[in-house]
C-alpha positions in Angstrom: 34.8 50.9 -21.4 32.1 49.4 -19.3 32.0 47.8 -16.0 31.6 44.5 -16.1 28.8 43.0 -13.0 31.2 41.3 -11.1 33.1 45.2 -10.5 29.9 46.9 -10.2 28.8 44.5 -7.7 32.1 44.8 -5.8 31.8 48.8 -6.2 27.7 48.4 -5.0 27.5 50.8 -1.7 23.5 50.7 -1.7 21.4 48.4 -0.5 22.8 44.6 0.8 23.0 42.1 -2.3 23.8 38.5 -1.5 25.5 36.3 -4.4 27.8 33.9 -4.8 31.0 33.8 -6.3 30.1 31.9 -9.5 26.9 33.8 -10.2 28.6 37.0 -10.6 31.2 35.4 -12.7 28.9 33.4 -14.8 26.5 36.9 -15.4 28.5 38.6 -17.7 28.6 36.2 -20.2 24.6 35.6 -19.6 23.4 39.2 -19.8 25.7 41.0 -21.5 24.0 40.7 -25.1 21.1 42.3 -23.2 22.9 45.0 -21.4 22.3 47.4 -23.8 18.6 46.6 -25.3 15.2 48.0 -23.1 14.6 44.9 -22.0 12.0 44.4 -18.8 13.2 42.4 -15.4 11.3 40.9 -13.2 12.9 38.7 -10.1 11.6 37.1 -7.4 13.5 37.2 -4.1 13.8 40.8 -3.6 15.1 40.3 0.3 17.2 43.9 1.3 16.8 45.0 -2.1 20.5 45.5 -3.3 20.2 43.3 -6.3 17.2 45.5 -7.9 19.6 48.0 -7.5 22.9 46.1 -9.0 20.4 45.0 -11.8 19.1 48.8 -12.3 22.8 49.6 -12.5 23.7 47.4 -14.6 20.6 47.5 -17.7 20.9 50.9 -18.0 18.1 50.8 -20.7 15.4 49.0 -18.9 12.7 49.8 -18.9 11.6 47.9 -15.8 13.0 46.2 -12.7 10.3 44.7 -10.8 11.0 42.8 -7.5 8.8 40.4 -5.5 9.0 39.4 -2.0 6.3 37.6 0.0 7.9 39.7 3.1 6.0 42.6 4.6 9.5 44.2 5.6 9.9 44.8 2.4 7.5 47.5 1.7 9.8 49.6 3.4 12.5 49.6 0.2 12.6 52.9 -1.7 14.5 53.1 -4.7 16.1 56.5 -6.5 15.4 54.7 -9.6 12.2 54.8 -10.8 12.1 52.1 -13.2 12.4 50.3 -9.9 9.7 48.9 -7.9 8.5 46.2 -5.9 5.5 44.1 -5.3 4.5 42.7 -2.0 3.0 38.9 -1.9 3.1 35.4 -2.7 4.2 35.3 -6.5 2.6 32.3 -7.0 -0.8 34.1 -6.3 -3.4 35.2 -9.5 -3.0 38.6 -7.4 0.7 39.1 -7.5 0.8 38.3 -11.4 -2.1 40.8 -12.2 -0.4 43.4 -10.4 2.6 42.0 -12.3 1.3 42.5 -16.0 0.0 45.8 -15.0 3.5 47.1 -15.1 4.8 44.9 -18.2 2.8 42.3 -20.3 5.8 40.0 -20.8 10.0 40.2 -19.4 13.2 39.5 -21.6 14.6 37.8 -17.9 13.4 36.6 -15.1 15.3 35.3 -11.6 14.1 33.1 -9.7 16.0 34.0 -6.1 13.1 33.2 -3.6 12.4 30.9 -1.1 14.5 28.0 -2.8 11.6 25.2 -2.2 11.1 23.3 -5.3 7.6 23.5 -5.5 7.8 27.2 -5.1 10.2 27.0 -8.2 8.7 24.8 -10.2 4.9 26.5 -9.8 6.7 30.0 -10.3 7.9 28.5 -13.5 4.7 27.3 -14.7 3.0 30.7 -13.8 5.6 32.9 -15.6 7.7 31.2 -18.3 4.5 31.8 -20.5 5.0 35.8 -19.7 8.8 35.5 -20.8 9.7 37.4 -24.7 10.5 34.8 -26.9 14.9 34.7 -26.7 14.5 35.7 -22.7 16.2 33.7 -20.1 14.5 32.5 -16.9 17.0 31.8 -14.4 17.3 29.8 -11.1 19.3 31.0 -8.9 20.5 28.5 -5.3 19.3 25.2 -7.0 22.2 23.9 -4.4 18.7 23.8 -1.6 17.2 21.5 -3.9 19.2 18.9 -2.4 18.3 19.5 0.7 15.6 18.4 2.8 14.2 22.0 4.5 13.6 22.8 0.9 12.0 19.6 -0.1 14.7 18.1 -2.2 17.0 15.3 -2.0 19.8 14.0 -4.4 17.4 11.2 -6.2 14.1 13.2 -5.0 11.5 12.8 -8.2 9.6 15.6 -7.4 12.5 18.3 -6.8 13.5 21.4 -8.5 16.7 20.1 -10.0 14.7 16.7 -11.3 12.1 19.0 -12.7 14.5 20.7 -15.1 16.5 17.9 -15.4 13.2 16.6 -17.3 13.0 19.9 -19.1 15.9 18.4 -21.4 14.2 15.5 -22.7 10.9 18.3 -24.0 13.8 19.8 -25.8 14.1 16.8 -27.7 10.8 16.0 -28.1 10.9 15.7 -32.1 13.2 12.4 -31.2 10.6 10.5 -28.9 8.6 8.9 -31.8 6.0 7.4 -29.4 2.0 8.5 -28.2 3.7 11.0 -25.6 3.2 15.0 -25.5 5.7 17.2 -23.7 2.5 17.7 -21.6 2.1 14.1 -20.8 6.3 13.9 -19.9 5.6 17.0 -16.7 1.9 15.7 -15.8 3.3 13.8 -12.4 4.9 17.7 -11.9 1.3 18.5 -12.7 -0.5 16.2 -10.6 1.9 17.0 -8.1 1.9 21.0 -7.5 -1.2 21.2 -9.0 0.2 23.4 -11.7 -0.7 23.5 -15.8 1.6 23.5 -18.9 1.0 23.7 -22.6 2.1 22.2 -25.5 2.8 25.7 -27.0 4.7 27.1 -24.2 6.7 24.2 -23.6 7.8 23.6 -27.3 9.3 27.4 -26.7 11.9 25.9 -24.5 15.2 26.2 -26.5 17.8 26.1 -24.8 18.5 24.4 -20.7 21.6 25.0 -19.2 23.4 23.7 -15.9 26.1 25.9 -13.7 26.9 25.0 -10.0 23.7 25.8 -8.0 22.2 27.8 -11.4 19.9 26.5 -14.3 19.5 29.0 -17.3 16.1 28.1 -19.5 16.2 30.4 -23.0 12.9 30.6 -24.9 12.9 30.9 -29.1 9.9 30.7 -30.9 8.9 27.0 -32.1 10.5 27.7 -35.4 14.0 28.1 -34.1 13.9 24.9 -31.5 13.4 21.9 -34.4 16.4 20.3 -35.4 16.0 21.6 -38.7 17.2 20.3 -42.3 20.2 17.7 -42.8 22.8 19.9 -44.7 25.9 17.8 -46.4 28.4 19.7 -48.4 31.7 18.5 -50.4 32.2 15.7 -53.1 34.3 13.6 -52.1 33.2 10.2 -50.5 36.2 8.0 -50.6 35.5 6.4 -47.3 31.0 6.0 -47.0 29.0 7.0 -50.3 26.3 7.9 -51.4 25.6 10.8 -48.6 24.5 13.1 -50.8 21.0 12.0 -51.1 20.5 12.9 -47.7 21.1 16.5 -48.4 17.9 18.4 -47.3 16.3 15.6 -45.3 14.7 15.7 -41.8 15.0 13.7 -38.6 12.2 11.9 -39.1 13.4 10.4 -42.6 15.8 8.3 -40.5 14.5 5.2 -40.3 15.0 3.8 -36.7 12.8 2.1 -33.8 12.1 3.0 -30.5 12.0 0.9 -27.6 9.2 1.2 -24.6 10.8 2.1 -21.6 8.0 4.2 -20.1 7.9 1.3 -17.7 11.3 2.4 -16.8 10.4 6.1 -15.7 11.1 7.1 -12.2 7.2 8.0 -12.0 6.6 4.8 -13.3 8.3 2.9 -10.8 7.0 5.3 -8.0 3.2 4.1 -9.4 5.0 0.1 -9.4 6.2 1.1 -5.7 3.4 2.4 -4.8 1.3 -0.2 -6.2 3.6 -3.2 -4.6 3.6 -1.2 -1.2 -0.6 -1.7 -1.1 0.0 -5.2 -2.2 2.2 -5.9 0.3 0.7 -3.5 3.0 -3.0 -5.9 2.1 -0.8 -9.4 2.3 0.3 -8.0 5.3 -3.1 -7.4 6.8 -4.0 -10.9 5.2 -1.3 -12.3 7.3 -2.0 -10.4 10.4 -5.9 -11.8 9.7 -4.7 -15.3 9.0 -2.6 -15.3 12.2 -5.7 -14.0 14.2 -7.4 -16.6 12.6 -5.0 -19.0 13.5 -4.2 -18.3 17.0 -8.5 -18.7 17.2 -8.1 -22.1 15.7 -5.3 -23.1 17.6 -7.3 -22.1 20.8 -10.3 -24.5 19.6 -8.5 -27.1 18.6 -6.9 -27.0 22.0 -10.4 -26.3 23.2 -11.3 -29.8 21.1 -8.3 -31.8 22.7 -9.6 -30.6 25.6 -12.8 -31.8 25.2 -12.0 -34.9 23.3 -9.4 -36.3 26.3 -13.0 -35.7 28.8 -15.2 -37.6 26.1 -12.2 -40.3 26.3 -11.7 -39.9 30.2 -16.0 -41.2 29.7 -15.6 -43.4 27.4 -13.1 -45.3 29.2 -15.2 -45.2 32.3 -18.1 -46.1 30.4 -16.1 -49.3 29.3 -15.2 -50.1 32.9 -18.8 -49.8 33.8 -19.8 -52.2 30.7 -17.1 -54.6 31.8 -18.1 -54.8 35.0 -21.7 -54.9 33.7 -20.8 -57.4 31.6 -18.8 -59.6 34.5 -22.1 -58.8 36.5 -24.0 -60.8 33.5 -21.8 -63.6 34.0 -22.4 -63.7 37.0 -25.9 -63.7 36.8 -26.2 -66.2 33.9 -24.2 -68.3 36.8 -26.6 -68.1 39.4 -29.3 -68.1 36.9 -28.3 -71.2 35.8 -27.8 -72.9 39.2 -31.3 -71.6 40.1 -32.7 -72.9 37.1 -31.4 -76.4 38.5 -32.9 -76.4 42.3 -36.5 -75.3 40.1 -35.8 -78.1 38.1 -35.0 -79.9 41.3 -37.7 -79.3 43.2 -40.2 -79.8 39.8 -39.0 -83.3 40.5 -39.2 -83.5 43.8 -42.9 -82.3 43.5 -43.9 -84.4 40.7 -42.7 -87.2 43.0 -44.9 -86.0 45.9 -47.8 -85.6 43.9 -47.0 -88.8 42.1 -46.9 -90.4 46.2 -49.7 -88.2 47.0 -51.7 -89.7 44.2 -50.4 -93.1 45.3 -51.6 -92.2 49.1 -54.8 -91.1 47.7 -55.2 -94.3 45.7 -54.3 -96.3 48.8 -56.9 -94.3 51.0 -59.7 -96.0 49.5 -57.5 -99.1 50.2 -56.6 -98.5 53.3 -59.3 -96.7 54.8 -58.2 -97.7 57.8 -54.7 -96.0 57.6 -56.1 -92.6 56.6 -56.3 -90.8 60.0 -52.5 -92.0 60.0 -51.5 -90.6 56.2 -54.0 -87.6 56.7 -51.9 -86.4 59.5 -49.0 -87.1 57.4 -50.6 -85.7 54.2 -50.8 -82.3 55.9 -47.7 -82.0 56.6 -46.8 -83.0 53.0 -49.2 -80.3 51.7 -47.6 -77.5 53.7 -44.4 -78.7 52.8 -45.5 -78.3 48.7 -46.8 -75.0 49.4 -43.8 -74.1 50.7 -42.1 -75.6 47.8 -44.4 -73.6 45.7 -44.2 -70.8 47.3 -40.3 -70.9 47.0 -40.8 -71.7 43.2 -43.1 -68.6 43.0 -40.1 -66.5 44.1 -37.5 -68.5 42.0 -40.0 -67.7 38.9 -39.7 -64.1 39.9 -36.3 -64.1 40.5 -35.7 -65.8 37.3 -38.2 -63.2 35.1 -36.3 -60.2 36.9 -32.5 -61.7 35.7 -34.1 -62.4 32.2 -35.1 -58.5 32.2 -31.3 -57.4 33.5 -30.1 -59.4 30.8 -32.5 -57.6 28.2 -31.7 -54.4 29.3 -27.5 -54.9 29.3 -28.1 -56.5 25.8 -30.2 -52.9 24.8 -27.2 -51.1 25.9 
């Protein structure tokens, strides 16, 4: 009877292997229907080498194990077994997978035990499911990291290794989407994302996904074997829903049902919607920060305005005062105006009544020749007296012309 892995892992005295518990449990009933068959291995991790050696032990009729490690120390390994060896680089590399297919052109199972990052998983998965035999498994070994931060994961993380294959279930079901989407369109964020290619034909290879603790096992059939197939009904007897029958031999796609967008719905989807809503909101915000700029600059010149407005009223308030008093200044000078108006008018009369004597004295001259030497004397003094009075009406003419201009002006203003 054989050894099962889990004893010859527990017997292994070679080189260190590190697995958990669950693996080697869970291995026996993966590989065993390959044990026996000259299947080709290839696994990426190859670390102290003990698992090349467990695996070497274990497919006795492989025909070969190939490791690959991105560590220089590992050049180092030798292995007894020949079908064992080991390449040295970043798997992920054109390099690494030409050196790769010049030792097999395609693997019945490969193991993903490397670094654990998810983007080193999911590119490694792109670059060499296409090189796995149709009914191989690829395996993921540690998927527990892609939880974690230091290997860029996260519980609800869209771009991790565990959502990546988590997505992998719905291209299994592909024949049931019924909308405008290929299996290539589902993985383009993955795409976008790593940088990475898939094809239709490849992807519709994908048979069968399976989920263990920490372990994700992906088998690939050819196209043919992964469609849902023909409706098969057998018996007679209907007593409870008829008329089955007639849907002997029918196909998925005879069933009539609809399908509801959701693609709005689809983490990407939102992640676009978030990203989209965190521009508008990052532009409102610089709207706002602009607005408030703009605000703080009209709050300063409308303070600027106030400012300016309360010295334009401080004016105009002494401008009024000045006006009054101008205008209390007017009626003051219509005042005097008007009592200087009277003494002209007084002294108009008093002069016409001089001349109106003078004319009398003159009449009476030729009268009264004799009194003229008297009246001359007299008349002289009355003559200098009108000059004065003229004189004096001169002034009150100017004075009078010069008030009349004030007036004008104060009027003007």
């Amino acid at each position: 009877m054989k050894n099962g892995l889990k004893k010859i892992f527990l017997n292994h005295k070679g080189k260190i292997s590190d697995k958990w518990e669950l693996y080697i449990n869970e291995w026996d009933q993966i590989f065993s229907p390959y044990r026996d068959k000259d299947i080709n291995l290839f696994e990426i991790g190859v670390h102290n080498g003990g698992s090349l050696e467990i695996w070497a032990d274990y497919f006795k009729n492989a025909r070969q194990i190939v490791g690959c490690d991105i560590n220089e120390g590992c050049r180092k390994l030798e292995f007894e077994d020949p079908r064992v060896s080991v390449i040295i680089g970043d798997v992920n590399t054109d390099s690494v997978k030409a050196a790769l297919m010049a030792l097999a052109n395609n693997f019945d199972i490969i193991i993903d035990d490397g670094s654990h990052s998810s983007s080193d998983i999911i590119r490694s998965f792109a670059h060499y499911f296409k090189l796995l035999k149709p009914q191989g498994l690829y395996v993921i070994e540690d998927l527990h990291a892609s939880y974690w931060d230091e290997f860029e994961g996260g519980l609800y993380d869209p771009y991790s290794a565990i959502s990546f294959f988590k997505r992998l279930i719905d291209v299994t079901n592909f024949e049931h989407w019924r909308n405008d989407q290929s299996r290539e369109d589902h993985l383009s964020p993955y795409c976008q994302y790593y940088n990475i290619t898939f094809s239709e034909f490849d992807l519709n290879m994908i048979h069968k996904i399976e989920f263990i603790n920490s372990l994700c096992v992906i088998q690939k059939e050819n196209p043919g074997e992964n469609n849902l197939g023909r409706r098969y009904i057998v018996g007679s007897q209907e007593p409870v829903s008829q008329n089955w029958k007639k849907l002997d031999g029918s196909i998925i796609h005879d069933v009539p049902t609809k399908v509801k967008d959701t693609s709005n719905l689809d983490v990407f989807s939102l992640i676009t919607q978030n990203e989209v809503l965190r521009a508008d909101i990052e532009s409102l915000d610089r709207a706002n920060q602009k607005f408030m700029s703009d605000a703080e600059e009209q709050k300063e010149k409308i303070h600027q305005l106030i400012t300016k407005a309360a010295s334009q009223e401080n004016i105009i308030r002494h401008l009024e005062d000045e006006l009054e008093t101008l205008r209390q200044s007017e009626h003051g000078l219509i005042g005097t105006l008007a009592d200087q108006e009277e003494t002209v008018n007084q002294l108009k009369v008093v002069i016409d009544t001089l001349r109106h004597d003078l004319e009398q004295l003159s009449s009476e001259k030729e009268q009264q020749g004799h009194l003229i030497e008297k009246y001359e004397s007299e008349l002289n003094i009355t003559k200098g007296e009108i000059e004065a009075y003229d004189l004096k009406l001169n002034e009150f003419d100017t004075l009078v012309q010069e008030q009349n201009r004030r007036i004008a002006e104060l009027e003007e203003e």
